[in-house]
DSSP file (Angstrom, degrees, kcal/mol; ACC not computed):
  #  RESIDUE AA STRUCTURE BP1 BP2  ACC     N-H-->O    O-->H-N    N-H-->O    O-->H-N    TCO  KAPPA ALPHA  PHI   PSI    X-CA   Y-CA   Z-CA
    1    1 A X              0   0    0      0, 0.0     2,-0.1     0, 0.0     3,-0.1   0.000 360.0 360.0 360.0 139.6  -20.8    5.5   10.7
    2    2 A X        -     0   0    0      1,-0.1     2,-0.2     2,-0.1     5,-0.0  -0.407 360.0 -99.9 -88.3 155.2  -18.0    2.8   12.0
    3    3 A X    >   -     0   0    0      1,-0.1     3,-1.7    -2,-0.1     4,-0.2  -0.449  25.0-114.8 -88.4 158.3  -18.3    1.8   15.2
    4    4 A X  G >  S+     0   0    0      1,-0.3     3,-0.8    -2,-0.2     4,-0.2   0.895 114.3  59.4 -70.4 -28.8  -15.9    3.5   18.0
    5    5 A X  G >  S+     0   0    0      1,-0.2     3,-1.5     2,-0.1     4,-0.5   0.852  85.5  80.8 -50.1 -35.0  -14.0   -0.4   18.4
    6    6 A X  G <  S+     0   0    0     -3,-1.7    -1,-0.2     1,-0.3     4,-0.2   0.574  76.3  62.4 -92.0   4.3  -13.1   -0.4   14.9
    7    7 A X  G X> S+     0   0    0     -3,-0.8     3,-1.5    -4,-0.2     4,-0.5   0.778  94.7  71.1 -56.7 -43.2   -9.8    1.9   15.2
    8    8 A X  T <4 S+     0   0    0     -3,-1.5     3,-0.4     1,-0.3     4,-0.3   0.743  95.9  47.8 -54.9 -32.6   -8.7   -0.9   17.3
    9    9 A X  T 34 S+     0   0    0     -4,-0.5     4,-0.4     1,-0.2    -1,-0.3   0.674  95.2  63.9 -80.2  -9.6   -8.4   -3.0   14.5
   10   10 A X  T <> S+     0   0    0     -3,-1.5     4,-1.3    -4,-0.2    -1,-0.2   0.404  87.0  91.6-104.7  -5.8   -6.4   -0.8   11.9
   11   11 A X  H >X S+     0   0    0     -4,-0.5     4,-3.0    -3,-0.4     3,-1.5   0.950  85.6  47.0 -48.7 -67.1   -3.3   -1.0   14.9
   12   12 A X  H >> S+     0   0    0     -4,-0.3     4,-1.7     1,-0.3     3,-0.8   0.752 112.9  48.8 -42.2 -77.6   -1.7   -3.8   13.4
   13   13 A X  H 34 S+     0   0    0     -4,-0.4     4,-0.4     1,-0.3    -1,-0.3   0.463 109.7  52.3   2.8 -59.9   -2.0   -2.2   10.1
   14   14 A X  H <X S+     0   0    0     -3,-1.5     4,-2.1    -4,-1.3    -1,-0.3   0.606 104.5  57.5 -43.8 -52.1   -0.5    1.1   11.5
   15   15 A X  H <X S+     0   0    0     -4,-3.0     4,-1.2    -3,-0.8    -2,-0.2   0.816 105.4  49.9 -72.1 -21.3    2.5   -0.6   12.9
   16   16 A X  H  X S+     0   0    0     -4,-1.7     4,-0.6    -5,-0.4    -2,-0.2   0.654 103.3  54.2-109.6  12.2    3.4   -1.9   10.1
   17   17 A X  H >> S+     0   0    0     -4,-0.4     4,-1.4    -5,-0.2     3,-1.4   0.919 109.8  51.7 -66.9 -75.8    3.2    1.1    8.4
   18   18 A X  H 3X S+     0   0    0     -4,-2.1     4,-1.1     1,-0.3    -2,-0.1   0.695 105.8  55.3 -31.1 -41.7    5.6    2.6   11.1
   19   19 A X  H 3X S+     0   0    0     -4,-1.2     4,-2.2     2,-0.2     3,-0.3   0.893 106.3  51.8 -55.3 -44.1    8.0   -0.1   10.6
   20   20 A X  H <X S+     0   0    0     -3,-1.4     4,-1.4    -4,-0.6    -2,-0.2   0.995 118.2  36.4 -57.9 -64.7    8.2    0.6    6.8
   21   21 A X  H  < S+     0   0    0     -4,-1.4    -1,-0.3     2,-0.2    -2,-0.2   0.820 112.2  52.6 -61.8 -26.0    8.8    3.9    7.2
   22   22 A X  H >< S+     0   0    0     -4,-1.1     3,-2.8    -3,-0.3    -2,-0.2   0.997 109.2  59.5 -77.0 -52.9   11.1    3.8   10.4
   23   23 A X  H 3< S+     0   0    0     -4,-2.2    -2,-0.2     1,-0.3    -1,-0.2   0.699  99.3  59.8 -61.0 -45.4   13.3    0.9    8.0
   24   24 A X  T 3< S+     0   0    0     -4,-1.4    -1,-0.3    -5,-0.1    -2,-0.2   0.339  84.0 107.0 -69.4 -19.1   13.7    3.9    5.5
   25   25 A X    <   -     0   0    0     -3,-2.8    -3,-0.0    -4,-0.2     3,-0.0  -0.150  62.2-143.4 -30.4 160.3   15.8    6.5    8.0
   26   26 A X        -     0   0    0      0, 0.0    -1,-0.1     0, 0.0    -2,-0.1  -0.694  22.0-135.9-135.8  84.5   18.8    6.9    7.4
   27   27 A X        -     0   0    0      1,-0.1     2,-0.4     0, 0.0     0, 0.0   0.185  12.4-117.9  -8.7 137.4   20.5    7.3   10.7
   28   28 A X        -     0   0    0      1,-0.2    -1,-0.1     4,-0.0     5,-0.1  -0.787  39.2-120.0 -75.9 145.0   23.0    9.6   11.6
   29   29 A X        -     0   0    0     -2,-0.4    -1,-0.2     1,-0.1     0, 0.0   0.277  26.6-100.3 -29.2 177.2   26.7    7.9   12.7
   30   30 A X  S >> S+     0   0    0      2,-0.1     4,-2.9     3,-0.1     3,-1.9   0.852 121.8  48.7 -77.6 -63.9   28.3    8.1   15.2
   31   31 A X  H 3> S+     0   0    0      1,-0.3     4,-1.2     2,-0.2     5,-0.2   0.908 106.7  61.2 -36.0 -41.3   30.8   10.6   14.2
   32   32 A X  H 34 S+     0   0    0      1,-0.2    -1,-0.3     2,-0.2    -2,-0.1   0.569 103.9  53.5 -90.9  -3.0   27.8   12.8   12.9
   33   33 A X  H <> S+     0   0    0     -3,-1.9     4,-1.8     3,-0.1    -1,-0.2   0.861 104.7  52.5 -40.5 -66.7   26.5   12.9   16.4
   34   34 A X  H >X S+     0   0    0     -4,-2.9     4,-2.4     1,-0.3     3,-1.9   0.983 115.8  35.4 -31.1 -91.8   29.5   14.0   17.8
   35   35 A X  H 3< S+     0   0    0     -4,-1.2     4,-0.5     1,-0.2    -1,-0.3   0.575 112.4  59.6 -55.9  -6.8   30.0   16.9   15.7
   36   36 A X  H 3> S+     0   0    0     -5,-0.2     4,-1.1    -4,-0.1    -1,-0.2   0.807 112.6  37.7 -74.7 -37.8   26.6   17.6   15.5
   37   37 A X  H <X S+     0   0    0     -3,-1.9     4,-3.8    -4,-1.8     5,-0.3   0.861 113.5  56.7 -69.4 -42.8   26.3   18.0   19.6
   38   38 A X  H >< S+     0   0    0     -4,-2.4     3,-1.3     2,-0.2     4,-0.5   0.596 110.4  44.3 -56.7-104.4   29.8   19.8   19.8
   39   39 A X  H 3> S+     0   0    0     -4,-0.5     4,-2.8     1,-0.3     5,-0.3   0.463 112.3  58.3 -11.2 -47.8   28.4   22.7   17.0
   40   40 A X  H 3X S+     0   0    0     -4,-1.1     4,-4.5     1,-0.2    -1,-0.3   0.969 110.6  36.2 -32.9 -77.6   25.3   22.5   19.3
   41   41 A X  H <X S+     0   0    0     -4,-3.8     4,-0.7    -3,-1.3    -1,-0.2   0.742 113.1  59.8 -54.2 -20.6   27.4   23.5   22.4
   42   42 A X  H >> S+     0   0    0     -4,-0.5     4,-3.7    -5,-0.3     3,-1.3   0.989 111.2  40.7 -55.4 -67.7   29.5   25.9   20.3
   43   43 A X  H 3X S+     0   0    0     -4,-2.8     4,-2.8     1,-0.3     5,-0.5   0.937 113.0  54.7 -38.6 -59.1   26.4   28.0   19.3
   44   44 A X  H 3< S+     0   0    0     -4,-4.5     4,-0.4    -5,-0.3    -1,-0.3   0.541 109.0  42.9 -94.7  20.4   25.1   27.9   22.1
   45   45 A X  H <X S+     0   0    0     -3,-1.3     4,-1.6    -4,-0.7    -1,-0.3   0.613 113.0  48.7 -64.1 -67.0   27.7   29.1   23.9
   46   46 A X  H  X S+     0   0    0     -4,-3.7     4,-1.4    -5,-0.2     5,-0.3   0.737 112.1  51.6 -71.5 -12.0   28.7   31.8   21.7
   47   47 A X  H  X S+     0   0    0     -4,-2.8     4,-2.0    -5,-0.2    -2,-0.2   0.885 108.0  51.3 -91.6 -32.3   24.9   33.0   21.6
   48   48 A X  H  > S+     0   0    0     -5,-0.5     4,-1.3    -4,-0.4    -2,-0.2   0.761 113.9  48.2 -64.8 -19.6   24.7   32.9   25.7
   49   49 A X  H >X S+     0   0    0     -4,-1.6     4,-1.7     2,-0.2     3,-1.0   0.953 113.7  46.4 -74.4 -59.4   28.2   35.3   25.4
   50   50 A X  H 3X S+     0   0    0     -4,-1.4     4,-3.2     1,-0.3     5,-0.3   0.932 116.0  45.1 -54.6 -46.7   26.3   37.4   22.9
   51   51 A X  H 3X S+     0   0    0     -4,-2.0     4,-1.7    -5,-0.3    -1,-0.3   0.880 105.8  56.7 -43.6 -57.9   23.1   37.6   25.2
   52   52 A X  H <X S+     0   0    0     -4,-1.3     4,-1.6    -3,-1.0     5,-0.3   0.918 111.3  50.0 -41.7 -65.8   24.9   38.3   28.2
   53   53 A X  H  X S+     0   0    0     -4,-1.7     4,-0.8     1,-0.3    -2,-0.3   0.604 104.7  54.8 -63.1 -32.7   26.1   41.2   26.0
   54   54 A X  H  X S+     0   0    0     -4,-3.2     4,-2.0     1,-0.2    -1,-0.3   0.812 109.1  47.2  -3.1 -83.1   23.2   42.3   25.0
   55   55 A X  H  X S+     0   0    0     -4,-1.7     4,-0.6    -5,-0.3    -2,-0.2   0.797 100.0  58.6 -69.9 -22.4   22.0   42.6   27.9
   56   56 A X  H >X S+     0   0    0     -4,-1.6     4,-2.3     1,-0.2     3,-1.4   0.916 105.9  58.7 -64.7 -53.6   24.6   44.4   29.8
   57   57 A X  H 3X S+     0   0    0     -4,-0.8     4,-1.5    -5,-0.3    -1,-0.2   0.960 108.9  39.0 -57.7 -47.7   24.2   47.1   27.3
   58   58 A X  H 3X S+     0   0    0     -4,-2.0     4,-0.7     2,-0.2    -1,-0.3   0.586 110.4  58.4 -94.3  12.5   20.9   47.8   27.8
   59   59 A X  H XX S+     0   0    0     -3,-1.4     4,-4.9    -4,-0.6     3,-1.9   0.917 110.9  51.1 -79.3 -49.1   21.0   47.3   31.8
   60   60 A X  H 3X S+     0   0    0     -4,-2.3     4,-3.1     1,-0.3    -2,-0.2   0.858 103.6  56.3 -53.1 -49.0   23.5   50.0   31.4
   61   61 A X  H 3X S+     0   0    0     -4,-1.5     4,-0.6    -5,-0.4    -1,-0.3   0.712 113.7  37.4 -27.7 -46.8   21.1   52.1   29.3
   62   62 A X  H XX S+     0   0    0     -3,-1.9     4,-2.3    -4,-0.7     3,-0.7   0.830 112.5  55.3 -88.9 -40.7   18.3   52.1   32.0
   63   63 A X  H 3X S+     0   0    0     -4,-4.9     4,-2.3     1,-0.2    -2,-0.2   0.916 113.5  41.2 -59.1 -34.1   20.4   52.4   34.6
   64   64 A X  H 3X S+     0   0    0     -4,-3.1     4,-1.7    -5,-0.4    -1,-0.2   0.821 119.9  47.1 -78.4 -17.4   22.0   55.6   33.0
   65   65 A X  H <X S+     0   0    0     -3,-0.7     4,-1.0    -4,-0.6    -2,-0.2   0.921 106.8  50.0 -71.4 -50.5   18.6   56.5   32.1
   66   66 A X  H >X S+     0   0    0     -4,-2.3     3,-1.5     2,-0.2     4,-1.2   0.950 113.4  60.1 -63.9 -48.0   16.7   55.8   35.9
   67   67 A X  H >< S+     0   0    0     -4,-2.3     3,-0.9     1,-0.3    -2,-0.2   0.794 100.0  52.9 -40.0 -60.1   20.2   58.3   36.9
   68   68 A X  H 3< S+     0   0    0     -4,-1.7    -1,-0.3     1,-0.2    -2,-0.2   0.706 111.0  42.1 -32.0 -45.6   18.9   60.9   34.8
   69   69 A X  H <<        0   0    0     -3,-1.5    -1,-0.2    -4,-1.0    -2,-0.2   0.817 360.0 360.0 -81.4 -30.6   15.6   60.9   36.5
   70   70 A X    <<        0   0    0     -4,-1.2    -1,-0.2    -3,-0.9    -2,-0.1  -0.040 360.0 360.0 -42.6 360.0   17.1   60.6   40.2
């Protein structure tokens, strides 16, 4: 069995394994930031309308339902 210190020695080893691989992204632009955060806010905008709507419909549902019971 290896001793619990010897993981300390395979860091170097491991960092430069990280490097290799971080060197191998491929970044997005700048421009493909942008639009990629606008679409973000689009979505999630149009899902928070839809949501809202959602919900309204079914407050209205129980509330017409709790009337019934009243």
């Amino acid at each position: 069995m290896a001793s619990p210190i010897g993981w300390i020695a395979k860091i170097p080893e491991f960092a430069r394994q990280v490097r290799a691989e971080t060197s191998k992204v491929v970044w997005p632009t700048r421009q493909e930031t942008i639009q990629t955060a606008i679409m973000v806010m689009i979505m999630t905008t149009v899902l928070a309308i839809f949501f809202i709507g959602v919900d309204s419909f079914f407050r209205m549902i129980v509330d017409f339902l709790i009337g019934l019971v009243s």
